[in-house]
SEDREN-328462 format. One record per residue (C-alpha): residue number from 0; residue in three letters; chain; x, z, y. Coordinates in nm, 3 decimals, decimal comma. Layout:
residues N
> NUM/ALA/A/X/Z/Y $
...
This chain:
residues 360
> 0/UNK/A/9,185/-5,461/-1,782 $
> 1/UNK/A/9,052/-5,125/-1,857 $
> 2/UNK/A/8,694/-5,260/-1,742 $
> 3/UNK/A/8,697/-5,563/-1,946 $
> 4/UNK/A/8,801/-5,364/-2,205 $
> 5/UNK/A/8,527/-5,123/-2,136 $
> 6/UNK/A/8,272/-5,361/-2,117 $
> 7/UNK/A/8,333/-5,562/-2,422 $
> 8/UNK/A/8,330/-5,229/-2,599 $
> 9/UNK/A/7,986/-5,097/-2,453 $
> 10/UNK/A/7,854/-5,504/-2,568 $
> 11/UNK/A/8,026/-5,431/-2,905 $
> 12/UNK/A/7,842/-5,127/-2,965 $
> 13/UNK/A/7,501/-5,244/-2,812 $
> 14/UNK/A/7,489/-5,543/-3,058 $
> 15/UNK/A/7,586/-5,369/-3,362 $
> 16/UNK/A/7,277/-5,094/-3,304 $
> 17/UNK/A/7,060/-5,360/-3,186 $
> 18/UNK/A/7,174/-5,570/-3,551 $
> 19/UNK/A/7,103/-5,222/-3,733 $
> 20/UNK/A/6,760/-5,204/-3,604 $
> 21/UNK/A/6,660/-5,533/-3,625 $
> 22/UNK/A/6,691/-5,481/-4,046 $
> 23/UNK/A/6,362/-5,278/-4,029 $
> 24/UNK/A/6,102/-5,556/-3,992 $
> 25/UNK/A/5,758/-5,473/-3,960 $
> 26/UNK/A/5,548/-5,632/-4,247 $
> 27/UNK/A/5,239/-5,853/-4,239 $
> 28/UNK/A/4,886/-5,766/-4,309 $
> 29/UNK/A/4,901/-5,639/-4,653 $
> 30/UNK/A/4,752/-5,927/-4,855 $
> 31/UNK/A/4,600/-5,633/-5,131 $
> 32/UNK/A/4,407/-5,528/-4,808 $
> 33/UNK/A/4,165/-5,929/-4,876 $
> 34/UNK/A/4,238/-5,920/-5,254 $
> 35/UNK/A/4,149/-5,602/-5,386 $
> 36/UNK/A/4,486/-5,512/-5,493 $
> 37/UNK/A/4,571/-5,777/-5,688 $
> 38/UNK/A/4,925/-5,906/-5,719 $
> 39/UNK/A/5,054/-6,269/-5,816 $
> 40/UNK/A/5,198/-6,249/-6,151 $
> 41/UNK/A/5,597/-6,224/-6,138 $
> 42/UNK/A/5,816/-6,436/-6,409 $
> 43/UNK/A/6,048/-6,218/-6,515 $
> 44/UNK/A/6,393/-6,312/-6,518 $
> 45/UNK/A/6,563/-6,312/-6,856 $
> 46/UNK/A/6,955/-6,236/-6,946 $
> 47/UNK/A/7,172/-6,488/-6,965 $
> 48/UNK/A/7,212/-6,590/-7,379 $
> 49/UNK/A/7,624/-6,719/-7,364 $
> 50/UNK/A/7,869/-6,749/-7,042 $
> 51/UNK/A/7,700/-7,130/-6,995 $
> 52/UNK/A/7,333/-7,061/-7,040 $
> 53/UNK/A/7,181/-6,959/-6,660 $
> 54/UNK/A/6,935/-6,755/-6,677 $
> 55/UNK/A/6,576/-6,933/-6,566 $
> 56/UNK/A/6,570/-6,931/-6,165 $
> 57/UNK/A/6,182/-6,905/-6,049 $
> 58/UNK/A/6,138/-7,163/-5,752 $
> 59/UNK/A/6,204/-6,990/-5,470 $
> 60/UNK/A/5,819/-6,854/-5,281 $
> 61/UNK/A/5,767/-6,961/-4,956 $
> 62/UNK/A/5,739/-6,729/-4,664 $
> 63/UNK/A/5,370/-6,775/-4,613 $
> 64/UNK/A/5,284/-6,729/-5,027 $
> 65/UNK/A/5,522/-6,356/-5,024 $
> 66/UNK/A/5,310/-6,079/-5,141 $
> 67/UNK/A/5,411/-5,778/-4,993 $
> 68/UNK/A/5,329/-5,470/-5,098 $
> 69/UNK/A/5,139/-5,213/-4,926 $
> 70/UNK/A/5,364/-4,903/-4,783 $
> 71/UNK/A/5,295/-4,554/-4,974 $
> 72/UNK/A/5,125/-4,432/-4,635 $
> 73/UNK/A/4,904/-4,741/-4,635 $
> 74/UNK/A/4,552/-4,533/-4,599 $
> 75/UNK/A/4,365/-4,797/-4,782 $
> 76/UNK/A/4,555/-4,764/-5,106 $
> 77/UNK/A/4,293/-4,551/-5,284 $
> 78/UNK/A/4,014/-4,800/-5,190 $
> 79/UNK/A/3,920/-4,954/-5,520 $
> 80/UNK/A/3,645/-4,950/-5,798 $
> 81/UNK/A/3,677/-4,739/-6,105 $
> 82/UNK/A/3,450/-4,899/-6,314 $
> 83/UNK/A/3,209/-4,676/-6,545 $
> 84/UNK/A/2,983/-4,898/-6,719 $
> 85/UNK/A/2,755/-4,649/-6,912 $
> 86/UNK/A/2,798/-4,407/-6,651 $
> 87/UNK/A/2,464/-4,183/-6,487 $
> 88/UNK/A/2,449/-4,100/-6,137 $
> 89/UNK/A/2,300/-3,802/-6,074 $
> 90/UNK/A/1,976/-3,806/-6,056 $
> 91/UNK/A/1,919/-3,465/-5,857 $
> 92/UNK/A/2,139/-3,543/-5,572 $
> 93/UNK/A/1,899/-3,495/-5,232 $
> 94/UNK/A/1,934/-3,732/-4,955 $
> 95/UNK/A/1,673/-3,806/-4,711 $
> 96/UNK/A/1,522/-4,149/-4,655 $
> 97/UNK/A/1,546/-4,378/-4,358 $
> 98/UNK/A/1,193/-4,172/-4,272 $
> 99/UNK/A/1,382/-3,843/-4,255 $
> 100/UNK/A/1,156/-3,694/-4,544 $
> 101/UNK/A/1,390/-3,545/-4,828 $
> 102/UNK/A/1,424/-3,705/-5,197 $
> 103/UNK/A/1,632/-3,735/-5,480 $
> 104/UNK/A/1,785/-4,050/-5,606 $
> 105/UNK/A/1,581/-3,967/-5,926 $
> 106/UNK/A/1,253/-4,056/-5,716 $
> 107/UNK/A/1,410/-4,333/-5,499 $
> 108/UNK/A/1,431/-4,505/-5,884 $
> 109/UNK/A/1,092/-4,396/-5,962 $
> 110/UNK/A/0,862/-4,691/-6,134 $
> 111/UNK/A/1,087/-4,777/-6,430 $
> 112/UNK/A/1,260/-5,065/-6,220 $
> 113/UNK/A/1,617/-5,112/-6,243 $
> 114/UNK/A/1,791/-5,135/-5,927 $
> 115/UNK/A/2,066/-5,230/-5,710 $
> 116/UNK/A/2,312/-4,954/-5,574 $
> 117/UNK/A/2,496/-5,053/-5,235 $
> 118/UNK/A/2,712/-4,831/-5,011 $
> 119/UNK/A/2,701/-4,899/-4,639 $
> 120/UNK/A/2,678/-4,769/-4,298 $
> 121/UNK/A/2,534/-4,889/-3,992 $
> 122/UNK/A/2,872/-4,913/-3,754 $
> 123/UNK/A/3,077/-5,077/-4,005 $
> 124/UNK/A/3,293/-5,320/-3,849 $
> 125/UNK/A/3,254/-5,598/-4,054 $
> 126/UNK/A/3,248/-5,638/-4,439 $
> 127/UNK/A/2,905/-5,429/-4,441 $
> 128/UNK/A/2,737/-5,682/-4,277 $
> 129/UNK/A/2,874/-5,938/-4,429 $
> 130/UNK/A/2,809/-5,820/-4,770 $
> 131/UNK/A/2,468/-5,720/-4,690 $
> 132/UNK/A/2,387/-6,063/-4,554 $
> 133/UNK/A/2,496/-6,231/-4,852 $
> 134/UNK/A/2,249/-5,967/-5,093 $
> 135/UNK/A/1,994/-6,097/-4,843 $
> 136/UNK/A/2,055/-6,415/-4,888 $
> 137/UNK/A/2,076/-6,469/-5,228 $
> 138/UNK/A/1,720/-6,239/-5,265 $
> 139/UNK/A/1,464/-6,513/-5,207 $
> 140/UNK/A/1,645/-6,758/-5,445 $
> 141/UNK/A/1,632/-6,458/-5,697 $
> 142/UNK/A/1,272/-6,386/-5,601 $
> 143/UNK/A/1,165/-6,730/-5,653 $
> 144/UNK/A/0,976/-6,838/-5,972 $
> 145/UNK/A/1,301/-6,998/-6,222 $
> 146/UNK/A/1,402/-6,988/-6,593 $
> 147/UNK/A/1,377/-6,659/-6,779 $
> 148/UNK/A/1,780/-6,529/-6,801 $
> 149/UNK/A/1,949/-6,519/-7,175 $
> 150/UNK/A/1,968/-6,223/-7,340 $
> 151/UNK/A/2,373/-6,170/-7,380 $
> 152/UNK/A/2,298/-5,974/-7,711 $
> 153/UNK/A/2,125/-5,940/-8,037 $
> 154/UNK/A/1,815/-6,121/-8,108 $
> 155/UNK/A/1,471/-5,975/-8,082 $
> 156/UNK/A/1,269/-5,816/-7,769 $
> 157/UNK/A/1,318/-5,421/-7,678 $
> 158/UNK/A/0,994/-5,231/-7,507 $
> 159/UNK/A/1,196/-5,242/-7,171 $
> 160/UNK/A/1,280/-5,644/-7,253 $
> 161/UNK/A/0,913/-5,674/-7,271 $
> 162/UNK/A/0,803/-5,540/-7,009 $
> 163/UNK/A/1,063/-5,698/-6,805 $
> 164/UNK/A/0,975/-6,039/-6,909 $
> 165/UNK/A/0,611/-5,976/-6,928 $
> 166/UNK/A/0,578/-5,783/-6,522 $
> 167/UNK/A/0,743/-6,082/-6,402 $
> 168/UNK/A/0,654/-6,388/-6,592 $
> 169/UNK/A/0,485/-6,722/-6,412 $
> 170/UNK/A/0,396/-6,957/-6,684 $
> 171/UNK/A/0,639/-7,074/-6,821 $
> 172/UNK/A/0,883/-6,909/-6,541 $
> 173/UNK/A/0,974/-6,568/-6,438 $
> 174/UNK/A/1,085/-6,433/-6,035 $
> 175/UNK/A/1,269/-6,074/-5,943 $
> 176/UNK/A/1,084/-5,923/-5,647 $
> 177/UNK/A/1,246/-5,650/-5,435 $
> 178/UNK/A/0,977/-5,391/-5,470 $
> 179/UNK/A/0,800/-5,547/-5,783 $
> 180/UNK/A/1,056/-5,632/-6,073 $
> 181/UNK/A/1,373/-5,421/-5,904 $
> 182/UNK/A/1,452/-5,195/-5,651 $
> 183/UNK/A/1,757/-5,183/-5,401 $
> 184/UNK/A/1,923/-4,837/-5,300 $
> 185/UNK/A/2,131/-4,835/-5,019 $
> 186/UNK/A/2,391/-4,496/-4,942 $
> 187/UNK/A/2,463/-4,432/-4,605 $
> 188/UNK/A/2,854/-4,387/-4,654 $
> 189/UNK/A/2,856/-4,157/-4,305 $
> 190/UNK/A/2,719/-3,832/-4,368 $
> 191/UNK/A/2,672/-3,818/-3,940 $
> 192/UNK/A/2,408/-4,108/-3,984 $
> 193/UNK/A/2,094/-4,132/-3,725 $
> 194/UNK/A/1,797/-4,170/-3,862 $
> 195/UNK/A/1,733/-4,443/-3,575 $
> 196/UNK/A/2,059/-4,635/-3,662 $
> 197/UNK/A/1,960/-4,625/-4,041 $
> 198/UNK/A/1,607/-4,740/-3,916 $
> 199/UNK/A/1,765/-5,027/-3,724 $
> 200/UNK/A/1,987/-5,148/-4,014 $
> 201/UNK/A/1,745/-5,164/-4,278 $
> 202/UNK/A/1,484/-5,329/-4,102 $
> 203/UNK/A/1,738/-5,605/-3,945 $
> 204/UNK/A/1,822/-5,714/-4,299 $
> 205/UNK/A/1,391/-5,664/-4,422 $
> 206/UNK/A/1,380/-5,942/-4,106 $
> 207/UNK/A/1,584/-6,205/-4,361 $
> 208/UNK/A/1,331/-6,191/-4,594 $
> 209/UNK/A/1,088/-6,497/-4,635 $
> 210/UNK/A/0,751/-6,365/-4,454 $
> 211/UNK/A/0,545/-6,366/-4,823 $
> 212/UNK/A/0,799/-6,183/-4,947 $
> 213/UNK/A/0,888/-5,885/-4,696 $
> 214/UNK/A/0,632/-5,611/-4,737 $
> 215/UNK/A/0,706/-5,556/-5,115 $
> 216/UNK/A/1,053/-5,576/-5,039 $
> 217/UNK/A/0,991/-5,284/-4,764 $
> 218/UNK/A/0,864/-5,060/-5,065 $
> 219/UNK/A/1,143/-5,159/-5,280 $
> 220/UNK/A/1,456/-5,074/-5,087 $
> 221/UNK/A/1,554/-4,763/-5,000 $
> 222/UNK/A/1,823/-4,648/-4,698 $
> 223/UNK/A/1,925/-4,288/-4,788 $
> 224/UNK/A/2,124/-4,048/-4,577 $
> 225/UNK/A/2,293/-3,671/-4,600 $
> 226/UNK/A/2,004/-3,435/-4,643 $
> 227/UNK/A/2,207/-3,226/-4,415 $
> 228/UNK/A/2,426/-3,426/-4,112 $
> 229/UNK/A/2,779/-3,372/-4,167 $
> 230/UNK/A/2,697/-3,314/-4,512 $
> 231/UNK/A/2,882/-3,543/-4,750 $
> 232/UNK/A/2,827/-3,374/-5,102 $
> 233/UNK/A/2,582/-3,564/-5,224 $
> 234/UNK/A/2,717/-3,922/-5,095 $
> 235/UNK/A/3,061/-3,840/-5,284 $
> 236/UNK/A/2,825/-3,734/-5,641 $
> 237/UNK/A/2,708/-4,091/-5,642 $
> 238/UNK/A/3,011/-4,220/-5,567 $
> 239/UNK/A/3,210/-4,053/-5,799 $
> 240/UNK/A/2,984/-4,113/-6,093 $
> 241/UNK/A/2,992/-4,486/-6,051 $
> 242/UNK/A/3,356/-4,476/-5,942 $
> 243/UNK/A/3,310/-4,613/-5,599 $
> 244/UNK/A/3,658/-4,500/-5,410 $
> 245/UNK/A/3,592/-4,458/-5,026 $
> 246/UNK/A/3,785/-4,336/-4,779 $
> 247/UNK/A/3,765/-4,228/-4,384 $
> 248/UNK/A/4,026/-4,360/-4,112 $
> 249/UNK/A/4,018/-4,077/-3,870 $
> 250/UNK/A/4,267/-4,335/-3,624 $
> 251/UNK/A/4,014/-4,584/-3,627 $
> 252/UNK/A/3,687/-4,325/-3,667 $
> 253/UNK/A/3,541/-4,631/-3,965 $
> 254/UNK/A/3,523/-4,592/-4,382 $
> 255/UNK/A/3,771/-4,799/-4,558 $
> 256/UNK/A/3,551/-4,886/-4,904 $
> 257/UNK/A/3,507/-5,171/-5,121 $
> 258/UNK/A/3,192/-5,431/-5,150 $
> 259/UNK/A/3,040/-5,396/-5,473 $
> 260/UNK/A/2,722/-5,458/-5,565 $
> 261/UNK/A/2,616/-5,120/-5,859 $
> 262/UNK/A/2,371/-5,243/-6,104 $
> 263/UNK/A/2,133/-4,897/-6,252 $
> 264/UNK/A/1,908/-4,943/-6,539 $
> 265/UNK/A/1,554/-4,726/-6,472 $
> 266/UNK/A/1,724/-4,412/-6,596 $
> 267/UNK/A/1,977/-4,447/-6,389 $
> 268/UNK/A/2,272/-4,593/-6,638 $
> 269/UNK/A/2,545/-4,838/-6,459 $
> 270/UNK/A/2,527/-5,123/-6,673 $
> 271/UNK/A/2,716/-5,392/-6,440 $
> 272/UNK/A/2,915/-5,455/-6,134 $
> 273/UNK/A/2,896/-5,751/-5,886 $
> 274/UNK/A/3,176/-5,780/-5,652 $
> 275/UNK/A/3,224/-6,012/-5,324 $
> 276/UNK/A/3,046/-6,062/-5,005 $
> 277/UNK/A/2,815/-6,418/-5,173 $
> 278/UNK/A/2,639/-6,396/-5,455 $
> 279/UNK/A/2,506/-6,656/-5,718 $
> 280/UNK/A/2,153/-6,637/-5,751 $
> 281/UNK/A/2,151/-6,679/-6,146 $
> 282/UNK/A/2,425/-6,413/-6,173 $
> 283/UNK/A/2,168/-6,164/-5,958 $
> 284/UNK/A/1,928/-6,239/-6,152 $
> 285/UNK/A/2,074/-6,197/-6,519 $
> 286/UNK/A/2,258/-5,888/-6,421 $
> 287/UNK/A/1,858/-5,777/-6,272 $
> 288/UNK/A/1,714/-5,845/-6,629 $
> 289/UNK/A/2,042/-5,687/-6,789 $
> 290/UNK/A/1,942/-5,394/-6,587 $
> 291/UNK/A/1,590/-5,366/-6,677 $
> 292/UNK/A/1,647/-5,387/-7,058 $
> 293/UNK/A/1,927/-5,115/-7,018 $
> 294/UNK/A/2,234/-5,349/-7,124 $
> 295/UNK/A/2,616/-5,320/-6,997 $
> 296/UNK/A/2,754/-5,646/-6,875 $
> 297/UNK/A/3,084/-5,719/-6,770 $
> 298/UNK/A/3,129/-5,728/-6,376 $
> 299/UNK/A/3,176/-6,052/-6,184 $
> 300/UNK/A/3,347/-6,146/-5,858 $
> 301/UNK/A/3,626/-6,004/-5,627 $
> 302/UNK/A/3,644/-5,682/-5,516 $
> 303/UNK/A/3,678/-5,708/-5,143 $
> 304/UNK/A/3,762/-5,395/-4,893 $
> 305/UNK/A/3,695/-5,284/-4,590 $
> 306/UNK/A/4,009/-5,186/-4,395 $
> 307/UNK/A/4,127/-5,295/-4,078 $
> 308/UNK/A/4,520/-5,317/-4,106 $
> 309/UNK/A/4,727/-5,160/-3,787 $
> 310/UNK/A/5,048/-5,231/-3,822 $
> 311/UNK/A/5,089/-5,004/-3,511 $
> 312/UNK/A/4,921/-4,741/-3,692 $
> 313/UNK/A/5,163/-4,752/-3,997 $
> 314/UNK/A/5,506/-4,630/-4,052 $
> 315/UNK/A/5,676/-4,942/-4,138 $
> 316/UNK/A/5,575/-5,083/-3,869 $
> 317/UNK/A/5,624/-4,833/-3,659 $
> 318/UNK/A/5,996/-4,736/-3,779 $
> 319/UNK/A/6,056/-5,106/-3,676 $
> 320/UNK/A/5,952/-5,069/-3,343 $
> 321/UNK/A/6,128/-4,721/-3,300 $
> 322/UNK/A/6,426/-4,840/-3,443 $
> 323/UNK/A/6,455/-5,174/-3,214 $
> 324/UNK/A/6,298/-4,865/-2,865 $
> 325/UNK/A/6,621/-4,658/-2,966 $
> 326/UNK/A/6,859/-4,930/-3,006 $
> 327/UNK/A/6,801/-5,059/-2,654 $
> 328/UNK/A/6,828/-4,723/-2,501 $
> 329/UNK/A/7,131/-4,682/-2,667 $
> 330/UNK/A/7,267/-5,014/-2,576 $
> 331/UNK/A/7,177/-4,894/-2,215 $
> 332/UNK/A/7,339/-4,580/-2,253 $
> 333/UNK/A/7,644/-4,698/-2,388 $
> 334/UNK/A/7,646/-4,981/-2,107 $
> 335/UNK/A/7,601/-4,773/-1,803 $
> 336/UNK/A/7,877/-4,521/-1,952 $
> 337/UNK/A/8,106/-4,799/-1,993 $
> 338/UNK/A/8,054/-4,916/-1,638 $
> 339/UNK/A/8,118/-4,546/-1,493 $
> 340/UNK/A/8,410/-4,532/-1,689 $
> 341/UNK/A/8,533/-4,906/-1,553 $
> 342/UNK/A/8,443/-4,782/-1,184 $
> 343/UNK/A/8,656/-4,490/-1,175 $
> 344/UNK/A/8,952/-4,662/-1,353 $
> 345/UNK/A/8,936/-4,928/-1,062 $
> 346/UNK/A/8,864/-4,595/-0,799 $
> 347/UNK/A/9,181/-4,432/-0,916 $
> 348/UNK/A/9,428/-4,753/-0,898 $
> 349/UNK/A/9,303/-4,759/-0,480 $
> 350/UNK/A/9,421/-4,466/-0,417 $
> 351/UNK/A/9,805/-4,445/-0,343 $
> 352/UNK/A/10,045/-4,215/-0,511 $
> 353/UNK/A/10,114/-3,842/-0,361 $
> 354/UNK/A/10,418/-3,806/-0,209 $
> 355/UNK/A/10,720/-3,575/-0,388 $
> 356/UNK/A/10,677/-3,341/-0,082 $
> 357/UNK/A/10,323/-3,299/-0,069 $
> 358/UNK/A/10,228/-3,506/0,239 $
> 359/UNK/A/10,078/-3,838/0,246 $
């Protein structure tokens, strides 16, 4: 009796830890992670207007549609886009090009062109690539002859209008050239950067180009790394000024950072924002003339990051999984306890009773 007793105890105990840990669920890739942050809209509840009016029930969400949000220690919370339309990146901030000879991003934008700001590294796992094929992409389509983009503002032509519409017209047509009507910057987000890697990257995505078009687009866009390796000073000025939150996973040795394409204006001026990882020709090329002509637009798209989510790697997770590790050491604690307790209870009734005088 005392071992079944002993026993269903020790189970007792085992399933109520093992019920206690199993309340601390790990949760699912944080959707904010693929959407930038953004949360479904929630219908708030209202109070109930007399004891028979209910207040309005939403339809209950489905499993698969739950948007959960991110823990605190998440490290990809900060990853966003402050925009600052109207902003100026510093123009005396020194990098060196993918040539290794030193610069400043005032004479990478040298020429009067406005230009496209990216930031990227060579060993990103994924979205840099992706985004970067997209840009590529979308370029010959942007550089081929097409419809002069409206002017989203007040009548008339400005100098820089002018001369945008007059450097690139066709007849009756107009194109944007990497190299001849615009320029592309791209910052090398890791300050540790080879100049061979940088080399690499920048002529892999020259490669996309259509054949007629790739040697101006070679003089038009620009790889730039830390002056200094290990250096990051500069590479967080430009960021900072056109509020392009980054941040480095030391677990996973990548940069968590958004996709975002930075339109400048010659001097240097943010004047849009173009978000995603594809791009719409006619978009590229009114936010180009936009640019040139020194006019704010409002950005387009979804911000995208990249971040790959470990759930191992986070503490919700991870308090799940020590939760359920101590539970079942517990349970096996308790267990073999109970059954040393059982097998001396059934040791002590085999042994026969001591005799009044002492002898057995």
């Amino acid at each position: 009796m005392a071992s079944s007793t002993a026993i269903a105890l020790a189970g007792t105990v085992g399933a109520l830890v093992l019920a206690m840990a199993g309340t601390t669920a790990a949760p699912a890739h944080p959707p904010e992670a693929e959407s930038g942050g953004q949360r479904a809209p929630q219908a708030p509840a209202g109070p109930a207007v007399g004891p028979a009016v209910a207040p309005p029930v939403a339809p209950p969400v489905a499993p698969d549609d739950e948007l959960v949000a991110t823990p605190p220690t998440y490290q990809a919370n900060g990853v966003t886009v402050d925009e600052k339309l109207g902003g100026r990146v510093p123009l005396d901030a020194v990098f060196r090009t993918q040539d290794g000879v030193l610069t400043t991003l005032g004479a990478a934008l040298h020429g009067g062109l406005p230009a496209i700001l990216t930031f990227n590294y060579s060993d990103c796992p994924m979205l840099c690539s992706v985004q970067l094929n997209g840009l590529t992409a979308a370029l010959p389509k942007v550089g081929a002859p097409g419809p002069a983009p409206a002017r989203a503002g007040a009548a008339g032509s400005s100098p820089g209008e002018a001369r945008m519409s007059g450097a690139a017209s066709t007849g009756d047509s107009v194109v944007f050239r990497v190299g001849a009507q615009f320029r592309i910057i791209t910052i090398d987000l890791e300050p540790n950067e080879t100049l061979d890697k940088v080399r690499a990257m920048r002529e892999r995505y020259l490669a996309r180009f259509p054949e007629d078009q790739r040697e101006v687009a070679r003089s038009g866009w620009t790889f730039l790394i830390a002056a200094v390796p290990g250096d990051a000073a500069a590479i967080h000025r430009v960021a900072d000024a056109v509020g392009f939150r980054y941040t480095y996973i030391k677990d996973r040795a990548e940069w968590a950072h958004p996709a975002a394409l930075i339109l400048l204006s010659a001097a240097g001026v943010v004047t849009r924002y173009i978000y995603g990882i594809e791009y719409d020709p006619a978009v590229v090329r009114s936010s180009i003339y936009m640019a040139g002509i020194a006019e704010a637009a409002t950005a387009v798209g979804f911000m995208l990051r990249c971040y790959h989510y470990d759930p191992g790697a986070n503490s919700h997770a991870r308090a799940g999984v020590t939760a359920l590790q101590i539970g079942a050491a517990s349970f096996a604690l308790v267990l073999f306890a109970a059954l040393g307790v059982a097998h001396l209870a059934r040791r002590s009734r085999r042994l026969p009773p001591a005799a009044t005088n002492g002898v057995t």
